[in-house]
DOZAZA-667566 format. One record per residue: chain; residue number from 1; x, y, z of N, C-alpha, C, CB in turn. Coordinates in nm, 3 decimals. Last residue first. Glycine has a CB too. Example, Ala and Ser with C-alpha at 12.3 -4.5 7.8 and 13.67 -1.06 7.14 Angstrom:
2
<r unit="A" pos="2" n_px="1.285" n_py="-0.225" n_pz="0.708" ca_px="1.367" ca_py="-0.106" ca_pz="0.714" c_px="1.290" c_py="0.003" c_pz="0.787" cb_px="1.408" cb_py="-0.060" cb_pz="0.572"/>
<r unit="A" pos="1" n_px="1.319" n_py="-0.569" n_pz="0.780" ca_px="1.230" ca_py="-0.450" ca_pz="0.780" c_px="1.320" c_py="-0.330" c_pz="0.780" cb_px="1.131" cb_py="-0.447" cb_pz="0.905"/>
***
This chain:
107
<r unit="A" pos="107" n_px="6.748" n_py="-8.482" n_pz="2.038" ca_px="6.736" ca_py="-8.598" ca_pz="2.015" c_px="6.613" c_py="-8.697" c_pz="1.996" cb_px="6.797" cb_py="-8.626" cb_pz="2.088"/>
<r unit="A" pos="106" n_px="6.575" n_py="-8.323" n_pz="2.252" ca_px="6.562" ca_py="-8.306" ca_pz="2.149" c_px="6.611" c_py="-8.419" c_pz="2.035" cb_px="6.606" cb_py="-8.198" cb_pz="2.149"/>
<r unit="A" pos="105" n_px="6.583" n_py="-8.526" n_pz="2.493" ca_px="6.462" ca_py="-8.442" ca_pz="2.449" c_px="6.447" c_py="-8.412" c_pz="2.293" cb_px="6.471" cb_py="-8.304" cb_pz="2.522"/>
<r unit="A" pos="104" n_px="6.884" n_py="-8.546" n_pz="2.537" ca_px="6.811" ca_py="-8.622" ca_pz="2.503" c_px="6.714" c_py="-8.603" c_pz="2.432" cb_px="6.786" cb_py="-8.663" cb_pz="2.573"/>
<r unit="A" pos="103" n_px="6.936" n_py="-8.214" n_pz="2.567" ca_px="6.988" ca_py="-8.296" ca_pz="2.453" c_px="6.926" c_py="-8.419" c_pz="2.454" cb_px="7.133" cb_py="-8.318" cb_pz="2.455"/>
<r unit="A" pos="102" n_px="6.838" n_py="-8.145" n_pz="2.818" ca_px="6.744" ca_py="-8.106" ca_pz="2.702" c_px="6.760" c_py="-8.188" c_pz="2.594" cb_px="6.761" cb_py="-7.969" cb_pz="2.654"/>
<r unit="A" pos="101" n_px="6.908" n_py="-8.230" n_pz="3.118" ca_px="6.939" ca_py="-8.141" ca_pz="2.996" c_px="6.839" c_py="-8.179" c_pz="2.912" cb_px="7.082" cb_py="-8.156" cb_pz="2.928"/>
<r unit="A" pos="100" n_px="6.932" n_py="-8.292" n_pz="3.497" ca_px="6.851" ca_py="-8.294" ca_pz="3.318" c_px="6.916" c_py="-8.265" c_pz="3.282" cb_px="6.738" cb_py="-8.225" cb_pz="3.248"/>
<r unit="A" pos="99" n_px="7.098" n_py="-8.519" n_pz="3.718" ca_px="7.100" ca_py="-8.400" ca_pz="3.627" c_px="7.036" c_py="-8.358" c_pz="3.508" cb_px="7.196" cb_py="-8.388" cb_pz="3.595"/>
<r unit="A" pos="98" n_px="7.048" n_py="-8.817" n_pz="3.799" ca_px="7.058" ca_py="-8.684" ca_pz="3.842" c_px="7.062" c_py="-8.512" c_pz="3.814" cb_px="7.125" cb_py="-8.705" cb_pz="3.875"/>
<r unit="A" pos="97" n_px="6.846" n_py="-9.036" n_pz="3.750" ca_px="6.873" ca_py="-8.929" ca_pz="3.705" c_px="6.899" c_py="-8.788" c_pz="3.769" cb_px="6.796" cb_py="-8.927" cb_pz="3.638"/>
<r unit="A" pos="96" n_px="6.667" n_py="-9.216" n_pz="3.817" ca_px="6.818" ca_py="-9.249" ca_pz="3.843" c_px="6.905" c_py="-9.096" c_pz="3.831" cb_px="6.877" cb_py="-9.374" cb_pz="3.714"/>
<r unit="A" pos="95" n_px="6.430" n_py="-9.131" n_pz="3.780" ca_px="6.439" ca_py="-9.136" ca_pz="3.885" c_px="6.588" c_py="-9.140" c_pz="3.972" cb_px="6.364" cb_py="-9.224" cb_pz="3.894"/>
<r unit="A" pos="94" n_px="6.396" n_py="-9.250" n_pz="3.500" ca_px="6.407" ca_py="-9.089" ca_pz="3.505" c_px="6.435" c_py="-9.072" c_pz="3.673" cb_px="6.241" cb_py="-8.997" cb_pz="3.441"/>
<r unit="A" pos="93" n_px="6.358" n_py="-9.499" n_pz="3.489" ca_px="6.503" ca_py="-9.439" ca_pz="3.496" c_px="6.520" c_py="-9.323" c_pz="3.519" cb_px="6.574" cb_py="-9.451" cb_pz="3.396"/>
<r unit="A" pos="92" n_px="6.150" n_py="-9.581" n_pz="3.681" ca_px="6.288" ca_py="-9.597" ca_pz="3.690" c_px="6.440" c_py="-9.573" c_pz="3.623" cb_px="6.279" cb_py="-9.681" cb_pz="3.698"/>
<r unit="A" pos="91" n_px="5.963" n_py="-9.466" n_pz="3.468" ca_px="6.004" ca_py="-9.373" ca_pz="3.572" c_px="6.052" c_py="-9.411" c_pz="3.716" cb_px="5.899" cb_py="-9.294" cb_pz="3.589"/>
<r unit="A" pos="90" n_px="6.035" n_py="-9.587" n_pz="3.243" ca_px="6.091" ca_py="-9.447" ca_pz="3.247" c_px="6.095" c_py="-9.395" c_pz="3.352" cb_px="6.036" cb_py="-9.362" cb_pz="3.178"/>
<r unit="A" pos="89" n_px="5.954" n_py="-9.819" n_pz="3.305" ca_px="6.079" ca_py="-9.844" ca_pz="3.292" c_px="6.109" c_py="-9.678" c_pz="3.308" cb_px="6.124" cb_py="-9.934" cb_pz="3.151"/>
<r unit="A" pos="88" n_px="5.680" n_py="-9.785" n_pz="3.310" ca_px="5.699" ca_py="-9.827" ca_pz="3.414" c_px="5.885" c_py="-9.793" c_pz="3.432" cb_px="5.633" cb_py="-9.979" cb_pz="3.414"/>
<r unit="A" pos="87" n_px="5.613" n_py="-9.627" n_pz="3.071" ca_px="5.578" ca_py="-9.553" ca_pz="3.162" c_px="5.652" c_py="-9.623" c_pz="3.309" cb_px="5.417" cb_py="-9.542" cb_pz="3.151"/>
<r unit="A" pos="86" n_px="5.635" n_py="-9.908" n_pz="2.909" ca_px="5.748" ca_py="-9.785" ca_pz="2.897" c_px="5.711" c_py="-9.681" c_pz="3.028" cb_px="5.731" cb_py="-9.688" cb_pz="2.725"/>
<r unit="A" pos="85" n_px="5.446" n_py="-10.061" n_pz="2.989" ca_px="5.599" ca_py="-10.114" ca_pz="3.056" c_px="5.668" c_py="-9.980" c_pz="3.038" cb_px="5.697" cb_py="-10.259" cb_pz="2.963"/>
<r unit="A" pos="84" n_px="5.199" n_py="-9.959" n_pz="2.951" ca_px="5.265" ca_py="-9.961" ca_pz="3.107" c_px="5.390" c_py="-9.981" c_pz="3.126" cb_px="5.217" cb_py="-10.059" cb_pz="3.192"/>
<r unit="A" pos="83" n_px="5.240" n_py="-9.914" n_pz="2.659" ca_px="5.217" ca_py="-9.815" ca_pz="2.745" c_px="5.275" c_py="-9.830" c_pz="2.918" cb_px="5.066" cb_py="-9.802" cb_pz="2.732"/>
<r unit="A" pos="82" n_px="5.209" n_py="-10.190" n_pz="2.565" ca_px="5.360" ca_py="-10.115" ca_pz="2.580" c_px="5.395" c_py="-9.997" c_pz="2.695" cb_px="5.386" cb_py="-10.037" cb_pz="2.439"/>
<r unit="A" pos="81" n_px="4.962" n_py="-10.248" n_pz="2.729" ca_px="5.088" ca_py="-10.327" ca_pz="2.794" c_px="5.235" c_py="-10.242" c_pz="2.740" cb_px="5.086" cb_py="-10.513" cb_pz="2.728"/>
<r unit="A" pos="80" n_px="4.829" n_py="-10.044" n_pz="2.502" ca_px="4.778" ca_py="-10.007" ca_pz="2.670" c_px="4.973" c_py="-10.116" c_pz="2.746" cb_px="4.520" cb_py="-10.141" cb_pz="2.735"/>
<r unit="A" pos="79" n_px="4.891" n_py="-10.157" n_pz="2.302" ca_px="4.885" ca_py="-9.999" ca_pz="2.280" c_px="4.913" c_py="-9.971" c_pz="2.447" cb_px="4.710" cb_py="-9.926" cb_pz="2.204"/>
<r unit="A" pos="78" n_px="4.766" n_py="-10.403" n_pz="2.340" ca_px="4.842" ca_py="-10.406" ca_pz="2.253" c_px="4.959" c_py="-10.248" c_pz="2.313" cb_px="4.743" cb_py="-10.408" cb_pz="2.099"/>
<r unit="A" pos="77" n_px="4.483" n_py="-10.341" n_pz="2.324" ca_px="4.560" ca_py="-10.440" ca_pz="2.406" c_px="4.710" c_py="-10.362" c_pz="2.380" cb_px="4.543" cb_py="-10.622" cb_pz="2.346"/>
<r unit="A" pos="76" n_px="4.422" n_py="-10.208" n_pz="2.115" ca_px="4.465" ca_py="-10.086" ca_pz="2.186" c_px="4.527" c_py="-10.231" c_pz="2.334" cb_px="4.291" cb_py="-9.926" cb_pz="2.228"/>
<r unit="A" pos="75" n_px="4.537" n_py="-10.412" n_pz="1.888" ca_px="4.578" ca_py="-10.266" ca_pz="1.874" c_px="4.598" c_py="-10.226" c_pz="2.067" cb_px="4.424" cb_py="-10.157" cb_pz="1.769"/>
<r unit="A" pos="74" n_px="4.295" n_py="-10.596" n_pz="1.988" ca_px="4.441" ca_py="-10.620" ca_pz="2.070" c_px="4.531" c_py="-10.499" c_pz="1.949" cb_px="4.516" cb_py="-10.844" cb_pz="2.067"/>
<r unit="A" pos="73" n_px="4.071" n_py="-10.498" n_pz="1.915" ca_px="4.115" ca_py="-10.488" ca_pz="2.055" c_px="4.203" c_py="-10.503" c_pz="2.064" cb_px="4.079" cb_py="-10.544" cb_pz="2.137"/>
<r unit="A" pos="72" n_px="4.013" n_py="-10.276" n_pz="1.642" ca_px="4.069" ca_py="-10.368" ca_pz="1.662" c_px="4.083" c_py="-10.384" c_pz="1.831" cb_px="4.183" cb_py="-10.358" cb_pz="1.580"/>
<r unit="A" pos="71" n_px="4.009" n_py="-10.038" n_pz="1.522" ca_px="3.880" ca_py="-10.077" ca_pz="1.568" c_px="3.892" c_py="-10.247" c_pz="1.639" cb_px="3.770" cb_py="-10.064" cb_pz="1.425"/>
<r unit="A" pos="70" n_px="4.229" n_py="-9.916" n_pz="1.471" ca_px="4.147" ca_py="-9.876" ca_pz="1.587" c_px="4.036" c_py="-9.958" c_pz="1.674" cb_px="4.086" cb_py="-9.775" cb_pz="1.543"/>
<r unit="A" pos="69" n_px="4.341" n_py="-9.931" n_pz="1.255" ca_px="4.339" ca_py="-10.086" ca_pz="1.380" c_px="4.271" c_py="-10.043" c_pz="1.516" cb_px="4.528" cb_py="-10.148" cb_pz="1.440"/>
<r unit="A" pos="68" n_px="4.362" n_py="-9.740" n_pz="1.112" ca_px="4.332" ca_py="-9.876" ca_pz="1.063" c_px="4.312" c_py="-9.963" c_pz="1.156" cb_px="4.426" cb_py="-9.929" cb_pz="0.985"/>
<r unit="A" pos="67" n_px="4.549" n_py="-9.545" n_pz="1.243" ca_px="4.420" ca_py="-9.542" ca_pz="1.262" c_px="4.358" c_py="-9.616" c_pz="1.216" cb_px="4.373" cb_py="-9.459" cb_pz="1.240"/>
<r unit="A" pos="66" n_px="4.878" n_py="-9.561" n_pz="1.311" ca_px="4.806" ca_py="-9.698" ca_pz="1.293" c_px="4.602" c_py="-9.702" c_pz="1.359" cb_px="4.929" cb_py="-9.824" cb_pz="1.408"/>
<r unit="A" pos="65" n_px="4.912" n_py="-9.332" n_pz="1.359" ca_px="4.963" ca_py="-9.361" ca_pz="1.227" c_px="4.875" c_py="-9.522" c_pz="1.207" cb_px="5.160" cb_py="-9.362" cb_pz="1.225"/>
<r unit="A" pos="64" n_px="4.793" n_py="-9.261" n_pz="1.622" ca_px="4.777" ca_py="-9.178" ca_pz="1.455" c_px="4.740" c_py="-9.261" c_pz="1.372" cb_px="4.909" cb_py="-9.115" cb_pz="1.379"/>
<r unit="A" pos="63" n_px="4.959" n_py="-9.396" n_pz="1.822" ca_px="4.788" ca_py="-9.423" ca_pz="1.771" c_px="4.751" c_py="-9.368" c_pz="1.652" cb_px="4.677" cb_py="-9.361" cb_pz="1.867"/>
<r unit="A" pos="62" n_px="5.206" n_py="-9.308" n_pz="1.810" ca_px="5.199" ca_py="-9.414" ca_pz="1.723" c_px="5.052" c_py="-9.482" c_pz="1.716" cb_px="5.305" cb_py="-9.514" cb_pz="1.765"/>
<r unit="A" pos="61" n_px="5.158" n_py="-9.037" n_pz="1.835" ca_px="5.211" ca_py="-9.052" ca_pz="1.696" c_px="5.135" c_py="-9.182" c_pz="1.642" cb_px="5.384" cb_py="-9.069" cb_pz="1.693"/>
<r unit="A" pos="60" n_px="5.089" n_py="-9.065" n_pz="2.124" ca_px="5.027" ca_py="-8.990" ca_pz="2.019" c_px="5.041" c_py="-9.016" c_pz="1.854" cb_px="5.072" cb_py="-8.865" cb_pz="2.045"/>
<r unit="A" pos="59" n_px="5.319" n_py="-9.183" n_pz="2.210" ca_px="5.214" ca_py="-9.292" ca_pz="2.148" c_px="5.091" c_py="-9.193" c_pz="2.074" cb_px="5.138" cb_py="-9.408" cb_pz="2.293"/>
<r unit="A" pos="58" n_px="5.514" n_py="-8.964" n_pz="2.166" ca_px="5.545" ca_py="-9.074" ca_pz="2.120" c_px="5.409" c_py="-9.152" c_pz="2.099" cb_px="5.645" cb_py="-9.134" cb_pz="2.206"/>
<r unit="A" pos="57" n_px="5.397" n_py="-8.747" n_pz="2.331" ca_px="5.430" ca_py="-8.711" ca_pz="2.165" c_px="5.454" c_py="-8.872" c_pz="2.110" cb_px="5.605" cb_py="-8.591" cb_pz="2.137"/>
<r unit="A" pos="56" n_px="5.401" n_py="-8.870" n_pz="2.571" ca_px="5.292" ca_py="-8.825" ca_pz="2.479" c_px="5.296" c_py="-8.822" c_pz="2.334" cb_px="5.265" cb_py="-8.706" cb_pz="2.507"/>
<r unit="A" pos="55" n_px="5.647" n_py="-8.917" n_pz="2.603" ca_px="5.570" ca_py="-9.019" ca_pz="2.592" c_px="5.442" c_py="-8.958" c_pz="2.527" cb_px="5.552" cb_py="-9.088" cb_pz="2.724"/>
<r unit="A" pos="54" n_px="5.764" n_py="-8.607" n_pz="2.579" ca_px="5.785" ca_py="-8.702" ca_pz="2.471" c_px="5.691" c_py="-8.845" c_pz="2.525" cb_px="5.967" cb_py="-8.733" cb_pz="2.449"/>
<r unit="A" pos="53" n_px="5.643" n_py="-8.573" n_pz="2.828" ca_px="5.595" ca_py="-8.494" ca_pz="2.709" c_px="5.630" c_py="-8.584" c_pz="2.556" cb_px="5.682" cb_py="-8.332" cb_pz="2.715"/>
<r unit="A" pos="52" n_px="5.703" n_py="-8.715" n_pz="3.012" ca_px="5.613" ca_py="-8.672" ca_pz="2.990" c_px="5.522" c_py="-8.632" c_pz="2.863" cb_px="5.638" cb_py="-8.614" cb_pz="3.045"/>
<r unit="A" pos="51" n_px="5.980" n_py="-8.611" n_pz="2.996" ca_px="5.952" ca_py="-8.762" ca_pz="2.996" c_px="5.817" c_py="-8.770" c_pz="2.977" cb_px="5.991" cb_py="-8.840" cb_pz="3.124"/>
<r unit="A" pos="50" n_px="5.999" n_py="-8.355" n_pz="3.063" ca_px="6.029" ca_py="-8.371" ca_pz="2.987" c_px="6.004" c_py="-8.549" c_pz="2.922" cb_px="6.133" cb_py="-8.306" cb_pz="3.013"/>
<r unit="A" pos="49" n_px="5.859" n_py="-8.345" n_pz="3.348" ca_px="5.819" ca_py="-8.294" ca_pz="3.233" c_px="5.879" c_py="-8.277" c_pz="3.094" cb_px="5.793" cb_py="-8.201" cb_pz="3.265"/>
<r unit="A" pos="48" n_px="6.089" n_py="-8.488" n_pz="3.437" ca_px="5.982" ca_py="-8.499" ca_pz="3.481" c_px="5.871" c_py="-8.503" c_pz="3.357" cb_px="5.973" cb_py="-8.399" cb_pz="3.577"/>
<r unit="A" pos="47" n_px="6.347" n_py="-8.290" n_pz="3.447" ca_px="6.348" ca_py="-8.440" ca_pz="3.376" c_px="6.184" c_py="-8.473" c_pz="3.376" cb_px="6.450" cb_py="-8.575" cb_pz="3.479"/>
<r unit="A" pos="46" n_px="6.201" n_py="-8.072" n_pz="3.507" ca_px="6.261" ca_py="-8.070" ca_pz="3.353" c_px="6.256" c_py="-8.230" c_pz="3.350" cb_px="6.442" cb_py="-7.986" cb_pz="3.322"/>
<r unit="A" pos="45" n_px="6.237" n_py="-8.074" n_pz="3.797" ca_px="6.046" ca_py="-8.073" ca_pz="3.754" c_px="6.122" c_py="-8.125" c_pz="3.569" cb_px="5.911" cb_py="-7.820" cb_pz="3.773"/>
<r unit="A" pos="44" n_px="6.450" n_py="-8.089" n_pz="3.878" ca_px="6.420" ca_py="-8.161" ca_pz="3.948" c_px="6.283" c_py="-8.209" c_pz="3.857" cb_px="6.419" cb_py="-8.104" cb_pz="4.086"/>
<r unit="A" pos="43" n_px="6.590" n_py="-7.887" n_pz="3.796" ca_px="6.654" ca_py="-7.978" ca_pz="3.751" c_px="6.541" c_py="-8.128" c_pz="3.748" cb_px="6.789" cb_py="-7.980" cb_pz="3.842"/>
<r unit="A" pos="42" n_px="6.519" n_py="-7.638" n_pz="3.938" ca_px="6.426" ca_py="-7.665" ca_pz="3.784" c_px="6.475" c_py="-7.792" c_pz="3.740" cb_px="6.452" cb_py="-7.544" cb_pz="3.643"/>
<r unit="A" pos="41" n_px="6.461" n_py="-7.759" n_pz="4.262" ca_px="6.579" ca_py="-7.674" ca_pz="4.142" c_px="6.482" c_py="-7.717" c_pz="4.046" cb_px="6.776" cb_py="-7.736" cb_pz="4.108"/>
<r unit="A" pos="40" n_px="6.255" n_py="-7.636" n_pz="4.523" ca_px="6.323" ca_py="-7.729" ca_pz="4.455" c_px="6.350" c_py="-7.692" c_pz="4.278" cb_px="6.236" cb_py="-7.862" cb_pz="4.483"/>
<r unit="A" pos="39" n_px="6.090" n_py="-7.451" n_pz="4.706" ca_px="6.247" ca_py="-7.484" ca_pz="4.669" c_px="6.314" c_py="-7.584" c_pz="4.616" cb_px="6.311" cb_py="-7.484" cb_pz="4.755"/>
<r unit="A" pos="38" n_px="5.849" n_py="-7.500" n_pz="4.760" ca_px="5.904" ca_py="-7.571" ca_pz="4.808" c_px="6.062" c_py="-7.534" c_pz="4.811" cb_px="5.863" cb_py="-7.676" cb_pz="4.756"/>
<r unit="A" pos="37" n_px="5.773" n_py="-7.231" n_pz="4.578" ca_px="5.706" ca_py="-7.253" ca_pz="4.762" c_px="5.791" c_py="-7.350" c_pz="4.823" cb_px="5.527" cb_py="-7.327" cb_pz="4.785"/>
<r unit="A" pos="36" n_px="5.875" n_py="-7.281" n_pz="4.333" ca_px="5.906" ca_py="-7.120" ca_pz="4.462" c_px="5.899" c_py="-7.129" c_pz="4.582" cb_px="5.809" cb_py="-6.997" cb_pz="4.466"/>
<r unit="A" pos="35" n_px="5.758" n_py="-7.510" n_pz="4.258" ca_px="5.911" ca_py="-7.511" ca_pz="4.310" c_px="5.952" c_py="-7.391" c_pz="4.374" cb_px="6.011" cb_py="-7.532" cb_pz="4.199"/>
<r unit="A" pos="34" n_px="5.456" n_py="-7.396" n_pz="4.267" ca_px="5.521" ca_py="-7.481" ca_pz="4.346" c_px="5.659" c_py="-7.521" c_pz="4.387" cb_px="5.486" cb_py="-7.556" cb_pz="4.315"/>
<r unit="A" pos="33" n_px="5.503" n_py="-7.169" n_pz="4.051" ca_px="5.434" ca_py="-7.156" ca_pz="4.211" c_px="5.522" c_py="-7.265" c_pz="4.333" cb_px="5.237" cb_py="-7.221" cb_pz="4.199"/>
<r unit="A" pos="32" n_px="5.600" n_py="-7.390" n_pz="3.837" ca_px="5.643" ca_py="-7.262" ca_pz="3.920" c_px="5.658" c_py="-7.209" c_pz="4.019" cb_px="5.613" cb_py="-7.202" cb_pz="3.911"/>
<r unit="A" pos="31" n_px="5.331" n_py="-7.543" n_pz="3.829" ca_px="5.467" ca_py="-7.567" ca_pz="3.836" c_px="5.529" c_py="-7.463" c_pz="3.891" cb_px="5.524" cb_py="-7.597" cb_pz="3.719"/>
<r unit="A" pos="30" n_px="5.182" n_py="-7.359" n_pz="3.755" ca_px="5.120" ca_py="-7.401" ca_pz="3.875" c_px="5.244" c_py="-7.446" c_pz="3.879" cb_px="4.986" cb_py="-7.488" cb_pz="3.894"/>
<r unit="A" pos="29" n_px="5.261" n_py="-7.260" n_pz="3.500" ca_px="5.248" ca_py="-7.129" ca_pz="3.604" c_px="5.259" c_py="-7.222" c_pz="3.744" cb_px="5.072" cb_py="-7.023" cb_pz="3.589"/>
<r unit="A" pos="28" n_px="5.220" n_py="-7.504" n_pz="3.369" ca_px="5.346" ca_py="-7.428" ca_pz="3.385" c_px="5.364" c_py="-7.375" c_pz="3.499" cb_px="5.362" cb_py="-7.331" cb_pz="3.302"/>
<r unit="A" pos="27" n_px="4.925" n_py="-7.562" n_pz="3.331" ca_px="5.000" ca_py="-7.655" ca_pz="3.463" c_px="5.188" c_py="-7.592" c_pz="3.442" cb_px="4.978" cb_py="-7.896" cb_pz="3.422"/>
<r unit="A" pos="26" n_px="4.868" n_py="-7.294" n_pz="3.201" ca_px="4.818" ca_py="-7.295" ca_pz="3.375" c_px="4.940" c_py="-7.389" c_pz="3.417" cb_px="4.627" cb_py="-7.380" cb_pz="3.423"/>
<r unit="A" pos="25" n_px="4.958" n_py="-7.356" n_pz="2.967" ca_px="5.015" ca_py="-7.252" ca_pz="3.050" c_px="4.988" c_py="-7.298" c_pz="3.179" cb_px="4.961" cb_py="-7.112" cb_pz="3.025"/>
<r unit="A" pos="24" n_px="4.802" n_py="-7.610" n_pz="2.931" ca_px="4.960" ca_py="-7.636" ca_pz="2.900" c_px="5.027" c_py="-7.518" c_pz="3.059" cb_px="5.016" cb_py="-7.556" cb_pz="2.676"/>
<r unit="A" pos="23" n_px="4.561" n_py="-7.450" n_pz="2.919" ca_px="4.556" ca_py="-7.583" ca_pz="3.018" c_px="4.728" c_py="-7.627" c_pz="3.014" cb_px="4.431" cb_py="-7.734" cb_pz="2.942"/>
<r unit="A" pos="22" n_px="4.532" n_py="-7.329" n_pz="2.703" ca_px="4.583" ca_py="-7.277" ca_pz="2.832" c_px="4.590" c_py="-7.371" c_pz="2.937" cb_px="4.506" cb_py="-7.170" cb_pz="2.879"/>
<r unit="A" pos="21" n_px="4.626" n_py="-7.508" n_pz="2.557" ca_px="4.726" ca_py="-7.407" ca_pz="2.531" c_px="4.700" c_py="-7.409" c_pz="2.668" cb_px="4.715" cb_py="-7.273" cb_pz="2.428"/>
<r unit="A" pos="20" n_px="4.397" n_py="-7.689" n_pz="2.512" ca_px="4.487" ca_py="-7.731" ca_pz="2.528" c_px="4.613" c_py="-7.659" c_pz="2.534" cb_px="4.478" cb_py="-7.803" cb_pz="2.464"/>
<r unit="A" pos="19" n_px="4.172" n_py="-7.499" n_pz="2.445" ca_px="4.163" ca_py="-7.527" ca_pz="2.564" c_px="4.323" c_py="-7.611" c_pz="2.595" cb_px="4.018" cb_py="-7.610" cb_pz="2.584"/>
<r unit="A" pos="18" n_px="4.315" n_py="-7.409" n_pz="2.208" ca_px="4.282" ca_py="-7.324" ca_pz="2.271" c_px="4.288" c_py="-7.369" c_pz="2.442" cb_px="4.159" cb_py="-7.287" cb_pz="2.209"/>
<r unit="A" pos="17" n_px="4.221" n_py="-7.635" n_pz="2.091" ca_px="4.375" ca_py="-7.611" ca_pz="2.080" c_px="4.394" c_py="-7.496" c_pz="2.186" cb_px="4.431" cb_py="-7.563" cb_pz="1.917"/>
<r unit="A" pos="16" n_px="3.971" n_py="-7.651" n_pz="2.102" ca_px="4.045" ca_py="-7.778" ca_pz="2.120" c_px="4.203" c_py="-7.770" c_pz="2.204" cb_px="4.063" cb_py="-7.835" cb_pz="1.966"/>
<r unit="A" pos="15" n_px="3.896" n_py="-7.451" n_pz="1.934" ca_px="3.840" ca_py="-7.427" ca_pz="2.119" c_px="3.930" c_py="-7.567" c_pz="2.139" cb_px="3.606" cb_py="-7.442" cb_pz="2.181"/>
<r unit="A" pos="14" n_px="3.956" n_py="-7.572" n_pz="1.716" ca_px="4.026" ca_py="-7.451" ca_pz="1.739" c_px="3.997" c_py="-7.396" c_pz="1.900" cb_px="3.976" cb_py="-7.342" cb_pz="1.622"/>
<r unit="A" pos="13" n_px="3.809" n_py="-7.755" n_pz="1.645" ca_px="3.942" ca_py="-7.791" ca_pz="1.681" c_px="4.016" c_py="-7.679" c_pz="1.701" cb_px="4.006" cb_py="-7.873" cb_pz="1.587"/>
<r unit="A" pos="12" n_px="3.566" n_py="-7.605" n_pz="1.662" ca_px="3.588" ca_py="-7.712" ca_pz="1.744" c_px="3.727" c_py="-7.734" c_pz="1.753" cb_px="3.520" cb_py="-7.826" cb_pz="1.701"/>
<r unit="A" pos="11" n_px="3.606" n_py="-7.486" n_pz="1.388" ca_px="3.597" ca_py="-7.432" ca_pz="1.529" c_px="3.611" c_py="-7.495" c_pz="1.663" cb_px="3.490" cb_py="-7.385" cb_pz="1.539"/>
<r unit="A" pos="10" n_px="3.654" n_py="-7.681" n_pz="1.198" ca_px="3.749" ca_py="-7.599" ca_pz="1.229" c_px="3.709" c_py="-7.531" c_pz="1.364" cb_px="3.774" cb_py="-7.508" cb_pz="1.117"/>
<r unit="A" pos="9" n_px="3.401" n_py="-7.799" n_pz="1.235" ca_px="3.538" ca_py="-7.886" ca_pz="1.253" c_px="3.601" c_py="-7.788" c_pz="1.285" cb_px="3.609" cb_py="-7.970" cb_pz="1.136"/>
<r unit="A" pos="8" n_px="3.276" n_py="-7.575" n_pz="1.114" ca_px="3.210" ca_py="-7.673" ca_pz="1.286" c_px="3.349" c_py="-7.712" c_pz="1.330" cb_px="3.085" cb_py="-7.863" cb_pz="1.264"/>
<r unit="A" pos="7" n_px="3.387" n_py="-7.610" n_pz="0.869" ca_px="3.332" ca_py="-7.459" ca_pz="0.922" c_px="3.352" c_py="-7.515" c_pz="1.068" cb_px="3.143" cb_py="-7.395" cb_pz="0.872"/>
<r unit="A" pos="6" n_px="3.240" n_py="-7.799" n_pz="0.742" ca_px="3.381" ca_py="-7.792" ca_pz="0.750" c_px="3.419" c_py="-7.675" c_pz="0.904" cb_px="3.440" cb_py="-7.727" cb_pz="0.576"/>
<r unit="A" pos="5" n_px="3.002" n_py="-7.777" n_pz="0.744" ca_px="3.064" ca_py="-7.881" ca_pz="0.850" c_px="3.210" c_py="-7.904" c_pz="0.864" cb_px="3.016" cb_py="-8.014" cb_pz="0.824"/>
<r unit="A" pos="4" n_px="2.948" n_py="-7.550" n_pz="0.550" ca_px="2.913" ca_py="-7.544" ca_pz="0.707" c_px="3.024" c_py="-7.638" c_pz="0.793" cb_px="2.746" cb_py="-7.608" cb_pz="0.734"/>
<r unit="A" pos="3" n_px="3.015" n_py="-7.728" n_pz="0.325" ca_px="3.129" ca_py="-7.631" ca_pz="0.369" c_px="3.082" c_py="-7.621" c_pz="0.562" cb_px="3.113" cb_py="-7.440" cb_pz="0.257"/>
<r unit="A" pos="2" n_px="2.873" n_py="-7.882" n_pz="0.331" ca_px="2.933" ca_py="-7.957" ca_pz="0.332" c_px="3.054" c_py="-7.823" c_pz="0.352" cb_px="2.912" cb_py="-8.066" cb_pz="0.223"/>
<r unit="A" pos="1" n_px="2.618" n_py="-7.745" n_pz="0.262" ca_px="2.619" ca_py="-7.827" ca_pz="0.382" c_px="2.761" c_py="-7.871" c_pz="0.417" cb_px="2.529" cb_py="-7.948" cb_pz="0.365"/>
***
C-alpha cells in the first residue's frame, strides 16, 4: 500500500511539473508573439519577468521553510502584508528602470 502511494505522489507531481513547463513555454511563446506585434525591445518584458520570477522563487522558499506555521493565521497575515509591500515597492522600482540585465537576477 505504501509503495502504491508513493507511486500516485510521484505521478501527480510529475503531471504537476509537466503542466508547469508547458504553461512556463506557452506564456514565453505568447510573450514573443506580442513584442513582434507591438515592437517593443526585450529590455522592456526581461525587467518584468525577471521580478516576477525571483518574487516567486523568493516567498516560494520562504512558505517552504516555515511549513510549521502554516497552520497559523498571522504566518500567512503575516506572508500576504510582506507580499503587498514588496510587490508594491518592486513595481516602483522596476518601473524606474531603464535598462535590464541579468546581473541583479543572478545575484
Amino acid at each position: 500500500m505504501v509503495q502504491q502511494n508513493r507511486q500516485s505522489h510521484r505521478l501527480r507531481d510529475f503531471i504537476l511539473y509537466l503542466a508547469l513547463a508547458v504553461a512556463v513555454a506557452g506564456l514565453a511563446i505568447l510573450l514573443g508573439v506580442y513584442q513582434a506585434k507591438t515592437g517593443r525591445s526585450s529590455q522592456f518584458s526581461l525587467k518584468w519577468v525577471g521580478f516576477a520570477l525571483m518574487t516567486v522563487l523568493v516567498f516560494y522558499r520562504t512558505v517552504r521553510t516555515y511549513r510549521p506555521f502554516w497552520r497559523q493565521g498571522n504566518f500567512w497575515l503575516t506572508a500576504a502584508l510582506l507580499g503587498a509591500v514588496h510587490i508594491g515597492l518592486g513595481i516602483e522600482i522596476v518601473q524606474q528602470i531603464r535598462t535590464a540585465s541579468l546581473l541583479p537576477f543572478v545575484l
